[in-house]
N, C-alpha and C positions, 0 to 999 in steps of 0.2 A: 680544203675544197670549198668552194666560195657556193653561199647557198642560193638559188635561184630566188628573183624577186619575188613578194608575195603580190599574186592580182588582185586588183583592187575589184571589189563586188560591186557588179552595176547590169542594172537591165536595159538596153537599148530601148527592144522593143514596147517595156512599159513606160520608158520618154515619149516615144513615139505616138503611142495610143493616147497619154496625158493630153500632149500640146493639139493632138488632133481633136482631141473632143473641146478642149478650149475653142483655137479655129473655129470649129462650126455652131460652136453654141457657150458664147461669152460669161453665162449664167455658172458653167463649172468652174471656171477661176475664182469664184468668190468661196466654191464648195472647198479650195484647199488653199485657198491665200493666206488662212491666217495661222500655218504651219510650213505653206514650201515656198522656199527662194529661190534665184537661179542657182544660188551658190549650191544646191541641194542635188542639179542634175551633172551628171558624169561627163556628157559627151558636149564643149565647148562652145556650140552649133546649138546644141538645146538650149543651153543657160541664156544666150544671145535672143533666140528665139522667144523663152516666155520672161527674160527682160523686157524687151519691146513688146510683146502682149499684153503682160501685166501694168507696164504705163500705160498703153493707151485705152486699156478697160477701165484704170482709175478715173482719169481725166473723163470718162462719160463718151470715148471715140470706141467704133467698132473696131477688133482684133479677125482678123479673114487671111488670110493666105492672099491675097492682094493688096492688101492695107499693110501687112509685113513685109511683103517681098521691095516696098519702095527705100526701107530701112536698111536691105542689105547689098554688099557689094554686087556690081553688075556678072562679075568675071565669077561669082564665088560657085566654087563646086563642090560638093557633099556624095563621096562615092559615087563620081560621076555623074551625079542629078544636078542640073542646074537648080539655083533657086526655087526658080516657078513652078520645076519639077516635082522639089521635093518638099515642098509645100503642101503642095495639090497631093501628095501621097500621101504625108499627116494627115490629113483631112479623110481620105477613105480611109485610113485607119485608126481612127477615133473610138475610143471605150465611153460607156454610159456609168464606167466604174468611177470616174473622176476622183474620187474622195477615197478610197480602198486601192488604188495605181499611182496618187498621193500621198499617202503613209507607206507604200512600199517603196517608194523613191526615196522619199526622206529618213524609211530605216536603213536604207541602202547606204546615203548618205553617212549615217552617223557609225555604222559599220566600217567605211572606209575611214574618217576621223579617228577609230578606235587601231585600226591599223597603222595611222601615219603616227600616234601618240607612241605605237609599240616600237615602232621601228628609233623613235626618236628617243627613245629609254635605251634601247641596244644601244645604238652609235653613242650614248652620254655615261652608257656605263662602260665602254672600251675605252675610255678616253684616260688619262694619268687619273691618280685619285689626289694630286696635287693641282690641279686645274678643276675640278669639281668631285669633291668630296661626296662619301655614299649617302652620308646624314642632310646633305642640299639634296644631290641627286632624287632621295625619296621624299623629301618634301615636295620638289618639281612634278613628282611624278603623280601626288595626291590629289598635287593643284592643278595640274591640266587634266586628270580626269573627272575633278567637282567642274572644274569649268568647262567640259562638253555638254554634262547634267543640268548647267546653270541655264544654258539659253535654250537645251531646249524643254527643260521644265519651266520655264516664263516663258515662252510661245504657247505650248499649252494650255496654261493656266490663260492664258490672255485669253484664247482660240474658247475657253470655255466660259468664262463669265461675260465675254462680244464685247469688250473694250478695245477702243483703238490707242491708247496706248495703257504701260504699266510702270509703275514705280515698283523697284523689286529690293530690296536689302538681304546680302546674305553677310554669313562669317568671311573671315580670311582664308578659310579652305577651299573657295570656290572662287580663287582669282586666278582669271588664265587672259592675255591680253586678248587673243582672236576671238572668246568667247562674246568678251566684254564690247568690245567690237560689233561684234555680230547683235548683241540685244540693242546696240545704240542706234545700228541702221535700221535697224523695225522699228524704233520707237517703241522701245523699253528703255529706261532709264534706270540704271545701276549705281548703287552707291556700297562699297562693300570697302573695307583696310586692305592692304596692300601686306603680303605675308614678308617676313623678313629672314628671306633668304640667300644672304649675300654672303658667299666667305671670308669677304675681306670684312664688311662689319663681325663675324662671326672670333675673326683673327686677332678682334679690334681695332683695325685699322678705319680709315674713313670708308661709309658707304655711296654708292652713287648715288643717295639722297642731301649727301653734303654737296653735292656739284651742283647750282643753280640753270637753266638753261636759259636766255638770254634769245629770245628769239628772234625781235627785232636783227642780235646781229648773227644771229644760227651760230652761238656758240655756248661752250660750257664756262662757269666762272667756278674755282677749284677753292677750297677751303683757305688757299694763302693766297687767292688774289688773282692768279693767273691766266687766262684765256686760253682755252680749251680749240683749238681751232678744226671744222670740218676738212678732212684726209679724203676719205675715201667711201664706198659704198660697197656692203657684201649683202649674201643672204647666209642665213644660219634656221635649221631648223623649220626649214617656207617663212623664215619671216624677213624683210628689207629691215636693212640695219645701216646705220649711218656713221659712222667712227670718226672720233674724235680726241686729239693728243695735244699737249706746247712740248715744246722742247727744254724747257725751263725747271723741269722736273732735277736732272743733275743736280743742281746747284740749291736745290729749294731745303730750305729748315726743317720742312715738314713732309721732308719724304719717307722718311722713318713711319710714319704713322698712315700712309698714301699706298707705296706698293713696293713690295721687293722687286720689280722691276727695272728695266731703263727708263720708262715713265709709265703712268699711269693712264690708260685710252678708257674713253668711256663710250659704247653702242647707243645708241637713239634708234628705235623703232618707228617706220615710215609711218605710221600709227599712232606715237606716245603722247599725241596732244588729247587724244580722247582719254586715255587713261590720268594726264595730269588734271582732266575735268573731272572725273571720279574722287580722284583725291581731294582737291578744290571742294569738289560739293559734300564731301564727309568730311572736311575741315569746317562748314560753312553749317553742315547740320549734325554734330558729334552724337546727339542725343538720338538719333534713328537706331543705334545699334544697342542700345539701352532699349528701346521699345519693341528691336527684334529679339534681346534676351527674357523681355518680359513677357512678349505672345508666343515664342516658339518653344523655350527650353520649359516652362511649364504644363504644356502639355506630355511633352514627353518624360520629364522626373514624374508626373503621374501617373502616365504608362507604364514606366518600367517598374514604380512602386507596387501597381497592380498583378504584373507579371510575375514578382517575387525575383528570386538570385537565382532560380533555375532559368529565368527567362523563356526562350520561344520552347515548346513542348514539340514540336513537329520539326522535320528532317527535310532537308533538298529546299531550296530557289522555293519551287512553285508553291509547296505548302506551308510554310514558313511566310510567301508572301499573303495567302488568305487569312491565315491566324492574324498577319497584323492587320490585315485590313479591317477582320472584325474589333479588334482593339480601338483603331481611331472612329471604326462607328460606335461602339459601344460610349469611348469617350466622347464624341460629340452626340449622342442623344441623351445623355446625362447632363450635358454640358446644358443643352436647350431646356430640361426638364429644371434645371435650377435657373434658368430666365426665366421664362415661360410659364413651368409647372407644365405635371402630366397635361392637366385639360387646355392649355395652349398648343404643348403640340400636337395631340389628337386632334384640334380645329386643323391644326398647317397641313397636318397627312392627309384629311380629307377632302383639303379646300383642290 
């Protein structure tokens, strides 16, 4: 018995009330810009909607339900509302909650993310275990969920010290491509290793990082030489993928070491220039992930030295999460007392 789809969580009406109080009072976009996207609202009419608001609130131009309605098609209907119609209905239904109808959008958002990652673990673990192995499969599985964590703990953290843009370095556990994606279009700038999870490097055989890509002529060049030429175009996973094969594979010396195949195809994501720029720039500065294991993994070998080998003392999610929290304060007002000294930060708490 085939299981009914799972619905994807979304609140219309809290879209609704969002874009309407932008509409009439331009001052709310700023209250949640520097955490929601369109990409963040559900229904394809909203995402359109505070796209074209959010430009032209940047640019310094007013966002009204008249100043939008010039941006969208003439004929366009929304549950029967024309445009102008359903505009002017956002607008009477505008919330003064902007920022709390904002985080509920955006958890909504990342709740449905957490769905499309599950579903995409089902279909990857039905699959042969000769086309992807359980030992890939959960490494896949670790990396696309550090990589939902990735962007939006660096929006966050942006949204909290009010910089417009961030340079953020993580491990190889948090490389997911749509994440990486998504901090590069807000202007966060990511530099993180690329995880090595390929079966055929795994097999020993060559990895698709032996394949050059060749862009000028949009093709692949293969370890012996050979030109890789663009086939076709699929999706896989929501991602556009581009495929690539020669037929030259038969006859090659080094197919033995290529793929038990008839030949060897290699996928380009509609996407993979952003990510050959991440690598690029952690080629270009190797020494960033040395100065991430020197700020991050020392506070935490100090933590857990503190905690002892029983570790966390409390039970369930939620208390477990305050116990650590007094941890990283405990650690960083010790941290300040040896800058500082006690009588330094007695001044800062006061000031």
């Amino acid at each position: 018995m085939t299981e009914p789809p799972i619905e994807r969580p979304h609140n219309v009406e809290l879209e609704q009330a969002l874009l309407g109080a932008v509409l009439i009072n331009n001052d709310a976009f700023y209250r949640v810009s520097d955490f929601l996207e369109p990409r963040h609202f559900f229904e394809p009419i909203h995402q359109k909607l505070y796209e074209i608001a959010s430009s032209l609130i940047r640019v310094g131009k007013t966002a009204t339900p008249v100043t939008l309605k010039t941006f969208l098609p003439p004929d366009l209907d929304v549950a029967g509302l024309t445009a102008s119609q359903y505009l002017a209905r956002l607008a009477t239904e505008a919330s003064i909650n902007a920022p709390d109808y904002g985080r509920a959008i955006f958890d909504l958002a990342v709740r449905r993310s957490l769905i499309e990652i599950g579903e995409n673990i089902i279909a990857a673990a039905q699959r042969s275990a000769i086309e992807q192995p359980a030992h890939v499969l959960m490494a896949r599985i670790t990396t696309a969920l550090n990589g939902l964590a990735t962007s939006n703990m660096a929006e966050q953290a942006r949204a909290e010290i009010g910089a417009e843009t961030l340079d953020v370095v993580a491990d190889r556990g948090y490389y997911d491509g749509q994440e990486i994606l998504a901090c590069e279009t807000i202007g966060i700038t990511v530099t993180l290793p690329k995880p090595m999870t390929s079966s055929a490097k795994a097999a020993g055989r060559f990895g698709k990082q032996d394949f050059i890509y060749v862009a000028a002529d949009d093709i692949y060049r293969c370890p012996a030489g050979e030109a890789l030429t663009y086939r076709y175009t699929n999706e896989k996973d929501g991602k556009t993928l581009r495929r690539y094969w020669t037929t030259a594979c038969q006859t090659c010396a080094l197919k033995a070491q290529c793929t038990p195949g008839k030949e060897r195809r290699i996928s380009r994501w509609e996407h993979e220039a952003v990510l050959e720029t991440v690598e690029d720039r952690l080629d270009r500065n190797p020494e960033k992930m040395g100065v991430r294991r020197q700020t991050v993994e020392h506070p935490f070998g100090t933590i857990k030295a503190w905690m002892g080998a029983t570790h966390f003392q409390m039970r369930r999610l939620p208390k477990v999460a305050s116990e650590m929290a007094l941890h990283v304060l405990a650690y960083n007002m010790k941290r300040v007392m040896q800058i500082l000294g006690v009588g330094g930060l007695m001044a800062a708490m006061l000031a």
